[in-house]
MARVEX-540525 format. One line per 2 residues: number of its first residue (from 1); their letters; for each residue z, y, x negated of C-alpha. Coordinates in steps of 0.05 Angstrom, whole numbers. Layout:
! MARVEX-540525
NUM) a) Z Y X  ...
END
This chain:
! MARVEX-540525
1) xx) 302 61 861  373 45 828
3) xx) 389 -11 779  389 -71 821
5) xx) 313 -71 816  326 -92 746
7) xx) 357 -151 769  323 -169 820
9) xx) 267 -168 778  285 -201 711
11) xx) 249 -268 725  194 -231 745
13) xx) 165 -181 700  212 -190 643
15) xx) 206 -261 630  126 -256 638
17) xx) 122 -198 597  165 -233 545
19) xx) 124 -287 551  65 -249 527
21) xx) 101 -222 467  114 -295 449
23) xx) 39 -323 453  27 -263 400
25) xx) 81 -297 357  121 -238 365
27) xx) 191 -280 366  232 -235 326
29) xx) 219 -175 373  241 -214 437
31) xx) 301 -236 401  299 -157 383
33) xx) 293 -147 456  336 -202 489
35) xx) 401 -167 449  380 -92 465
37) xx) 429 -65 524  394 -21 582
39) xx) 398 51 567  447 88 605
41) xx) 425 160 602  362 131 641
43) xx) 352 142 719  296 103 752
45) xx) 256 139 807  208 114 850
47) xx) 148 157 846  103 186 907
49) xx) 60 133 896  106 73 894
51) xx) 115 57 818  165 75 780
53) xx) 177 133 728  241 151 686
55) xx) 286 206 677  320 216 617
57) xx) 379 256 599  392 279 535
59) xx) 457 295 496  446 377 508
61) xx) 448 358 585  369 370 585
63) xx) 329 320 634  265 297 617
65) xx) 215 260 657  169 204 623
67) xx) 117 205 674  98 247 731
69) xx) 140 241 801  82 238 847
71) xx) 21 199 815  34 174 743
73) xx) -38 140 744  -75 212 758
75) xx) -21 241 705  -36 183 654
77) xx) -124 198 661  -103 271 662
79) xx) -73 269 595  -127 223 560
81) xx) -186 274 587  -144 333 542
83) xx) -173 286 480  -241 283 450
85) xx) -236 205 430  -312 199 432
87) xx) -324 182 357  -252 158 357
89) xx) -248 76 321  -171 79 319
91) xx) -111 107 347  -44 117 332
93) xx) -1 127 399  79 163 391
95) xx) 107 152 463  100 90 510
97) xx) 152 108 558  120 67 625
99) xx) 62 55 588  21 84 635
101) xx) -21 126 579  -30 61 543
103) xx) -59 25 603  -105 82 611
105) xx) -133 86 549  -155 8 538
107) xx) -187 24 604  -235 87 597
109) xx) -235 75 518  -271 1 500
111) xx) -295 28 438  -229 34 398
113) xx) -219 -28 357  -138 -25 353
115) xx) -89 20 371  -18 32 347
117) xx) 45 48 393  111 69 374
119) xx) 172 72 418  219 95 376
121) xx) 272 85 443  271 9 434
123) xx) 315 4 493  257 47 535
125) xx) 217 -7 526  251 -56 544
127) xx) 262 -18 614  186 -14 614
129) xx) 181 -93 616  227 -96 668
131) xx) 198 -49 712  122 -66 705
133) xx) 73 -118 697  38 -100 623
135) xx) -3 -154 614  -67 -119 601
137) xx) -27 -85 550  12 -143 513
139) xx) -46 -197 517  -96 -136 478
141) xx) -111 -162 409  -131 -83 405
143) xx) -51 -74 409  -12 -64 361
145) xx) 66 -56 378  114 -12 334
147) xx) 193 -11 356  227 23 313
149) xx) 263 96 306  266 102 233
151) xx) 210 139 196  213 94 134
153) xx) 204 28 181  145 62 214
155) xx) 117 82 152  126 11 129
157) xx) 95 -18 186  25 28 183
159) xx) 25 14 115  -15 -52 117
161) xx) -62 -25 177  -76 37 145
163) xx) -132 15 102  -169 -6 157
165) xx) -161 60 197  -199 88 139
167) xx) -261 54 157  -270 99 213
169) xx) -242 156 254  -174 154 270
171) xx) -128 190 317  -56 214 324
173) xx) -23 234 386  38 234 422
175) xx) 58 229 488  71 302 514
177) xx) 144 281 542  159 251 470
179) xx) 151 321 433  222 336 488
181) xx) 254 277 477  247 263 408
183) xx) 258 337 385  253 342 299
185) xx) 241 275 294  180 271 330
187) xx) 146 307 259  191 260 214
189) xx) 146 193 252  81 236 252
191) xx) 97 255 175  118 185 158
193) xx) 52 165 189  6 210 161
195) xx) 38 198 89  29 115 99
197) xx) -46 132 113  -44 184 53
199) xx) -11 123 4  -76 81 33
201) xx) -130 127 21  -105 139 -57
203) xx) -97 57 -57  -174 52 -24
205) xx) -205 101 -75  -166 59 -139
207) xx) -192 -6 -112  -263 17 -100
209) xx) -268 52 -167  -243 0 -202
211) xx) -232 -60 -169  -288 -106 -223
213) xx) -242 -82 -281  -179 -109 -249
215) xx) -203 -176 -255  -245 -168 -323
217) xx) -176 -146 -348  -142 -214 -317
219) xx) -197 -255 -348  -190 -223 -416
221) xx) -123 -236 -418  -110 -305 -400
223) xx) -86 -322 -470  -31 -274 -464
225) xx) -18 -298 -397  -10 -375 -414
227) xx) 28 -360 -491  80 -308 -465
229) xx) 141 -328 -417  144 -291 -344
231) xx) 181 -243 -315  221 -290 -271
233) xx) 263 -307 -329  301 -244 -335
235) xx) 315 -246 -252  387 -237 -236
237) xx) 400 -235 -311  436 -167 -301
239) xx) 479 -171 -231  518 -121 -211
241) xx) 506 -86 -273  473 -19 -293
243) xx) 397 0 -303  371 54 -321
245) xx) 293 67 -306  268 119 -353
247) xx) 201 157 -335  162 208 -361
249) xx) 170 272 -327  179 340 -351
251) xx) 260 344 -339  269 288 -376
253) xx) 272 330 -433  339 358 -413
255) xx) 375 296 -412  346 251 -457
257) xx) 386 246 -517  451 226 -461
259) xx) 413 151 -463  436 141 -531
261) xx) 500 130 -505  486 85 -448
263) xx) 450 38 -502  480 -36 -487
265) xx) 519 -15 -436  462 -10 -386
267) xx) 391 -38 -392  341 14 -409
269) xx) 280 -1 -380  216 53 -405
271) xx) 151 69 -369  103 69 -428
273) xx) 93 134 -410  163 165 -437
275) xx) 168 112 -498  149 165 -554
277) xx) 196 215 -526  248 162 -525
279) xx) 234 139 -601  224 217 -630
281) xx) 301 219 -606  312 158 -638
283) xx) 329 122 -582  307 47 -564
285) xx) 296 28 -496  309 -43 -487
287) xx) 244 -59 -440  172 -22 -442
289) xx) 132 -24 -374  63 -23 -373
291) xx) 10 -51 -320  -44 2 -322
293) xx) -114 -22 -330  -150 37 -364
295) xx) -175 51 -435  -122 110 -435
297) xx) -60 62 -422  -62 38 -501
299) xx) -67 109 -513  0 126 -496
301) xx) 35 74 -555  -8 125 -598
303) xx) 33 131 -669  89 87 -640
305) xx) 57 16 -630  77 -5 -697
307) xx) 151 19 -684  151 -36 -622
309) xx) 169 -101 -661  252 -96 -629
311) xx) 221 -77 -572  205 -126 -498
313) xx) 140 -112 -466  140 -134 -383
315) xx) 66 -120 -371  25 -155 -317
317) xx) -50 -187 -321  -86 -130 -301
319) xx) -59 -82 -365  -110 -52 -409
321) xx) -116 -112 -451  -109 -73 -518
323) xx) -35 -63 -503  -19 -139 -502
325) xx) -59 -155 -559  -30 -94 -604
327) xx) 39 -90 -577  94 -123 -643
329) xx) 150 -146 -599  159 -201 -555
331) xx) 127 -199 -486  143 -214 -412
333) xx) 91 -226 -353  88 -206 -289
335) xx) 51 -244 -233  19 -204 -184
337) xx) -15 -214 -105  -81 -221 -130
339) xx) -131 -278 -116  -139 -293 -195
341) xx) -75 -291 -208  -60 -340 -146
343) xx) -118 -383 -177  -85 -383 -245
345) xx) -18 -407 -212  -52 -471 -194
347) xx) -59 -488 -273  4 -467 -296
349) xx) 82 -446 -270  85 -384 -234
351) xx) 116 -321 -288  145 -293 -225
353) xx) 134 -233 -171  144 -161 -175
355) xx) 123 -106 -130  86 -63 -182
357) xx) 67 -10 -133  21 53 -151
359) xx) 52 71 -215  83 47 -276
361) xx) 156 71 -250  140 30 -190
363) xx) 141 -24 -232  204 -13 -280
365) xx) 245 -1 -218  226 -75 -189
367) xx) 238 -103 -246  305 -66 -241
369) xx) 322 -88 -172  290 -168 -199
371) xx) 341 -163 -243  402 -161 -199
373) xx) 422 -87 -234  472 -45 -192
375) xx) 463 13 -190  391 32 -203
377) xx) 390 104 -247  318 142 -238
379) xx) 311 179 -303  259 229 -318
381) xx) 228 218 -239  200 284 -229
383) xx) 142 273 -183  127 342 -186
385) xx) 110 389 -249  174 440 -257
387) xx) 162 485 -317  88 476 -313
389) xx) 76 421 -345  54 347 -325
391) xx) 99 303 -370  162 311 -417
393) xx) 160 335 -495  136 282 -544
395) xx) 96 250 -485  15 233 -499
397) xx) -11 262 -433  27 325 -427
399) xx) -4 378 -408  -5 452 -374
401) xx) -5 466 -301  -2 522 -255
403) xx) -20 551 -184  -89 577 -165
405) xx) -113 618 -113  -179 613 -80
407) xx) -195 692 -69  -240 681 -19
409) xx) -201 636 29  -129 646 -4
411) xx) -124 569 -7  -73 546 -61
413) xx) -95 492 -113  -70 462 -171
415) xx) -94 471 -236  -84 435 -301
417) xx) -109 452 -374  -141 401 -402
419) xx) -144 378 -483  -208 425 -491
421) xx) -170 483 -464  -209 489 -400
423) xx) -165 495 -327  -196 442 -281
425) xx) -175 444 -202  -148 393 -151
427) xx) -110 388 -89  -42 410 -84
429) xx) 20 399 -46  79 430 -38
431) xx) 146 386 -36  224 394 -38
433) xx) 258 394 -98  329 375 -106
435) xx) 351 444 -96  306 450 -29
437) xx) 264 492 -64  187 488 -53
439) xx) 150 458 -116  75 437 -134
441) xx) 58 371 -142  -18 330 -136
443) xx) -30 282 -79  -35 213 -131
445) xx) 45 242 -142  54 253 -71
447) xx) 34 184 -55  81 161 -114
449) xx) 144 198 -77  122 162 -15
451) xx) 122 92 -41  176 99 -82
453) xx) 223 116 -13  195 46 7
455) xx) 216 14 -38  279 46 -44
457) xx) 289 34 36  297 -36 17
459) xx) 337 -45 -30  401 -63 -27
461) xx) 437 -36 -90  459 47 -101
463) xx) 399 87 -117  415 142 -161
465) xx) 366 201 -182  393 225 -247
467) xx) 330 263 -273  366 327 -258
469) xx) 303 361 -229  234 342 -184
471) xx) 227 326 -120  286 307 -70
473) xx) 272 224 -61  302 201 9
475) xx) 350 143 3  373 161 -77
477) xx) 441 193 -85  436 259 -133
479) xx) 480 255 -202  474 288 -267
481) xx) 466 229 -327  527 250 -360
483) xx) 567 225 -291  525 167 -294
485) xx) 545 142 -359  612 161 -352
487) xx) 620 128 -292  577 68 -296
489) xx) 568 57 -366  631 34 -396
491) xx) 632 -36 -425  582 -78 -479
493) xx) 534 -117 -435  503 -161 -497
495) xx) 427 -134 -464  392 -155 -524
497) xx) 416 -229 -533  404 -243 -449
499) xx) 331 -212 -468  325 -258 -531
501) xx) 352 -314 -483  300 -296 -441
503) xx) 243 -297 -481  243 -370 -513
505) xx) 222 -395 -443  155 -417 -436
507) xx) 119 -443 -381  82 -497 -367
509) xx) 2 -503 -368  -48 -545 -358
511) xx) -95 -529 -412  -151 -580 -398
513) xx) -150 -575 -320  -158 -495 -322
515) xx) -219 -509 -373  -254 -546 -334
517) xx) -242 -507 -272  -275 -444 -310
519) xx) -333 -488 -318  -343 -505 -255
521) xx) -339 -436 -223  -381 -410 -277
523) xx) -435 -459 -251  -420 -442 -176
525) xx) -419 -367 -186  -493 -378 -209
527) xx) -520 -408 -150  -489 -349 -102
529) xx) -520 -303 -158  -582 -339 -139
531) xx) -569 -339 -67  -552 -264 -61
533) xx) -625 -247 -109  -664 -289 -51
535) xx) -627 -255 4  -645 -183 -16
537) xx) -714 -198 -17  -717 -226 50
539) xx) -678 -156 72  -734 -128 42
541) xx) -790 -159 81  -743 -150 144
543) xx) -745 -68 135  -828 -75 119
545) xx) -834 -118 186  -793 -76 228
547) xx) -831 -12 202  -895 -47 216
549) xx) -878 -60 290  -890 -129 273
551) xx) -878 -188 323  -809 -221 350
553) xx) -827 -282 325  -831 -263 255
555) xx) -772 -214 251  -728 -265 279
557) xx) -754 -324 229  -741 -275 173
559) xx) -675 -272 207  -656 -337 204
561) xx) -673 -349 132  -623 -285 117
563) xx) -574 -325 160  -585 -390 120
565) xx) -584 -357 51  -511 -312 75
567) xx) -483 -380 104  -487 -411 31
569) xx) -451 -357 3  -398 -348 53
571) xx) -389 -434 54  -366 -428 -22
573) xx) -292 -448 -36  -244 -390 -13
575) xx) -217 -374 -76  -295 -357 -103
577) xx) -300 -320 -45  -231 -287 -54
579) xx) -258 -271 -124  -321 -241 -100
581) xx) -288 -193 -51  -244 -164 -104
583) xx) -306 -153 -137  -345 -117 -90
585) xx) -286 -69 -54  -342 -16 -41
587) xx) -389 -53 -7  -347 -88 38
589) xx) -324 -10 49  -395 7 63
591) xx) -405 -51 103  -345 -50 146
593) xx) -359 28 159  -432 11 178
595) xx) -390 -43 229  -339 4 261
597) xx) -408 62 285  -410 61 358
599) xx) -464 13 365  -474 22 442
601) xx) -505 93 434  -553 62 392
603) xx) -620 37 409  -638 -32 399
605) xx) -678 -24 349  -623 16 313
607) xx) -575 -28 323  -623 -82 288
609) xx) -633 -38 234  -545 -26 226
611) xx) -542 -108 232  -597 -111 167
613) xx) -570 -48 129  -505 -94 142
615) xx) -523 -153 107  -567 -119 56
617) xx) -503 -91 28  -469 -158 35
619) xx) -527 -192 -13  -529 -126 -55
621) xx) -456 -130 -68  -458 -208 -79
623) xx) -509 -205 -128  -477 -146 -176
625) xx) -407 -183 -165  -432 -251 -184
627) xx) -461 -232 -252  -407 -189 -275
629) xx) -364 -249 -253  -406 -295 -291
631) xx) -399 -253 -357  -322 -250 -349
633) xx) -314 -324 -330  -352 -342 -390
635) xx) -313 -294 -437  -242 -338 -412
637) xx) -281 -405 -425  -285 -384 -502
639) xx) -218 -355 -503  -196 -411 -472
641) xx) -238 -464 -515  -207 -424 -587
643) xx) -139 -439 -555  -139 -511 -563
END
């Protein structure tokens, strides 16, 4: 089988295959496709059977086959018996060569609900819908198509499905050839992967914990929100000029006193974190970042909140409302994804987007990138705990840290001595630091490092890591501060008259609209309240009934009245419903894992009893949502009501 079959083929397979791509609405990859030349290190044989596999040949001269010579079929079933995917919901696929594997596994594997596949050889695949008809693959909703050959895209692309592969069991594997082919970076994608489900688990647990304070916080400050101008006015306010985003980790200490110098000649923007180190040098950044929504976030302005009045505050709705009510100077605000915040935009002019991320630093380097600033300095951006301790002198939360060893199973943890004196211990992780040196860090920090490489992957402007210790972060260019400010920081830039500029804007609201909307939901969220109390005591008769053996006819009529009861809930505008959700992250966790069990090994009277424990979580969740809703709803109305 030579070349020629490609064209003698390209209105047949190709443009059907294409085709299929295109009624997913995946344009941009056929366009990705349509400009991708045919590989040339390829050889196409036909196999024993009569389909085609490849050969490939590497730079080192090595040849590697894709798929077997004789019977790629057998090979393909062969390969998926080696794996146990039996309690298996999702699966993450490195290799799709022919595809063969693939095809296999949406055959003898109905169960999985969506499954991933990366070709990092784009121009592989593009062979493979040449040479094959791959319908059964491209029409799956279960598929889910990666083509890319950089870690940081795949990361970025398993980022927004990796929440749901928490709700069950989910797989990794590669395609044996693929381990050959790929060499080294083979454990770059599988890192990149694991890491983008490692960001989403950390994410998961934050949401779940406190997902009902997130929007309590939003609520509480809505004056704030509607009396201070946004964010959006300070976008592209510093082009092509320096930043310089100063965090709070332990090396900090070595080079803080340098940002003295670079005052008004770059804009200093402060994780609230760092702010009393940077004031017990006597140093005044220009902007403080804060966003976090804990009691402990007002904590760390502890001694210095009255020294704040010069300062500029860029904090988002969620922040621990103490910190906007307490802080002296004048404040920005940052709009954020969230349904109330979307709600709120529907009242008033949007304050404008930033990606806030994980962490506060997340945050302060947005706002860096918002602001047009070239290059982007990371200051004090340890991610790690070098010296053993957590944060820099001066710093609220600092505190000890070292290594432990379990004697018993020699497993390394980290420990960190709390305020009391007492060494608690967590998870560890070891990382690179800048001198490709092993160091400690904690997974919530791991997860930082990873989402700060995200972020830095797109952006556009020179990244440079300045903190002079910490982890190595991919995609930053390593210089000491001193070169920084020699080299960058050499003119007067006027920062604090463009942020007094800034801050007289004000945008505009509609007061009385945004009243009366409150109203209204406060008066709908009471009738799901009722809805959701009625539903759980039907669950409850359902579970009695089905204990008692009790007849068809009067399981399914208490059925139907569940049905009813859920369909006025779920009928409720979207936004309520939008509101709800945020609410009430860990039952829709419970619910959706109770959804992804293999329901066809149960019984049918199990599976009746899943379908009930289903929706008694569903009215159980409603209920608690909807009066903690009502209570924050009604808290706005008054603050709303003493605004005017």
């Amino acid at each position: 089988m030579d070349r020629n079959f490609l064209k003698e083929n390209r209105n047949g397979f190709y443009l059907k295959n294409l085709s299929l791509l295109k009624k997913k609405g995946k344009v941009c990859l056929v366009e990705k496709l349509e400009k991708i030349k045919f590989p040339q290190n390829v050889e196409i044989l036909e196999t024993k059977v009569g389909v085609p596999t490849l050969r490939v040949k590497k730079n080192t001269g090595q040849t590697i086959l894709l798929h077997s010579a004789y019977d790629p079929f057998k090979e393909a079933k062969n390969f998926i018996e080696g794996y146990n995917f039996e309690d298996t919901l999702f699966l993450i696929i490195l290799g799709f060569g022919l595809g063969y594997h693939v095809k296999e596994i949406l055959k003898t594997c109905p169960w999985l609900r969506l499954i991933a596949v990366i070709e990092p050889q784009v121009s592989l695949f593009k062979l493979a819908i040449n040479l094959l008809d791959l319908s059964s693959v491209l029409s799956s909703s279960k598929i889910k198509l990666i083509l890319e050959d950089d870690p940081v895209r795949i990361k970025g692309e398993i980022l927004p499905l990796a929440e749901v592969f928490l709700t069950g069991k989910t797989s990794i594997i590669c395609h044996n050839p693929y381990f050959y082919l790929l060499g080294k970076e083979a454990f770059k994608i599988k890192k990149s992967i694991n890491d983008a489900i490692f960001w989403s688990r950390t994410n998961l647990v934050t949401n779940i914990g406190r997902g009902e304070t997130f929007q309590k916080n939003i609520l509480t400050n809505i004056p704030h929100i509607i009396n201070n101008p946004g964010i959006k006015n300070l976008f592209g306010k510093f082009k092509k000029r320096p930043a310089i985003c100063v965090a709070a980790g332990p090396s900090l200490n070595k080079n803080v006193h340098l940002l003295r110098e670079a005052k008004n000649k770059a804009l200093i923007i402060c994780v609230d974190a760092a702010l009393r180190t940077m004031l017990e040098h006597g140093i005044e950044p220009d902007i403080v970042v804060s966003i976090d929504y804990g009691k402990g976030t007002r904590s760390l302005f502890e001694g210095v909140m009255e020294k704040t009045e010069n300062l500029f505050l860029a904090a988002d709705p969620e922040v621990y409302p103490d910190v906007l009510s307490d802080f002296k100077g004048k404040k920005f605000i940052i709009n954020i994804h969230k349904p109330l915040c979307q709600w709120l935009n529907g009242f008033m002019e949007d304050k404008g987007f930033l990606e806030k991320g994980a962490s506060v630093a997340h945050a302060a380097f947005s706002l860096a990138k918002a602001s047009g600033a070239d290059p982007i300095v990371l200051v004090g951006q340890d991610l790690c705990y070098p010296g053993g301790v957590t944060h820099a002198e001066g710093a609220v939360h600092r505190k000890k840290v070292a290594i432990g060893i379990d004697k018993k199973t020699g497993k390394k943890y980290l420990l960190s001595k709390d305020k009391d004196g007492r060494w608690k211990g967590r998870d560890l992780i070891m990382v690179k630091d800048i001198y490709g040196r092993d160091v400690p860090t904690s997974p919530d920090m791991y997860s930082y490092l990873v989402y700060f490489e995200r972020l830095i992957s797109l952006t556009e402007a020179k990244c440079i890591d300045a903190t002079e210790g910490g982890v190595r972060i991919s995609g930053t260019e390593l210089m000491s501060l001193r070169e920084v400010i020699d080299r960058y920081c050499r003119e007067e830039l006027g920062v604090r008259k463009i942020l007094e500029e800034a801050a007289k804007a004000k945008e505009n609201v509609d007061l009385g609209k945004l009243k009366d909307e409150v109203g209204k939901v406060i008066t709908e969220l009471k009738k799901i309240n009722f809805y959701a109390g009625q539903g759980q005591k039907v669950i409850k008769k359902l579970y009695r009934e089905i204990k008692r053996n009790s007849n068809r006819q009067k399981i399914e009529a208490l059925a139907e009245e569940s049905n009813q009861l859920k369909d006025e809930i779920v009928k409720v505008r979207p936004y309520l419903r939008s509101f709800l959700e945020q609410e009430m992250y860990s039952y829709l966790y419970l619910a959706q894992r109770k959804t992804n069990l293999r329901l066809d090994k149960f019984s049918r009277r199990k599976r009746l009893i899943n379908q009930i424990e289903k929706v008694g979580i569903f009215y159980d969740g409603v209920k608690q949502a909807s009066e903690k809703l009502i209570c924050d709803f009604q808290t706005a109305l008054n603050n709303l009501i003493l605004i005017g």
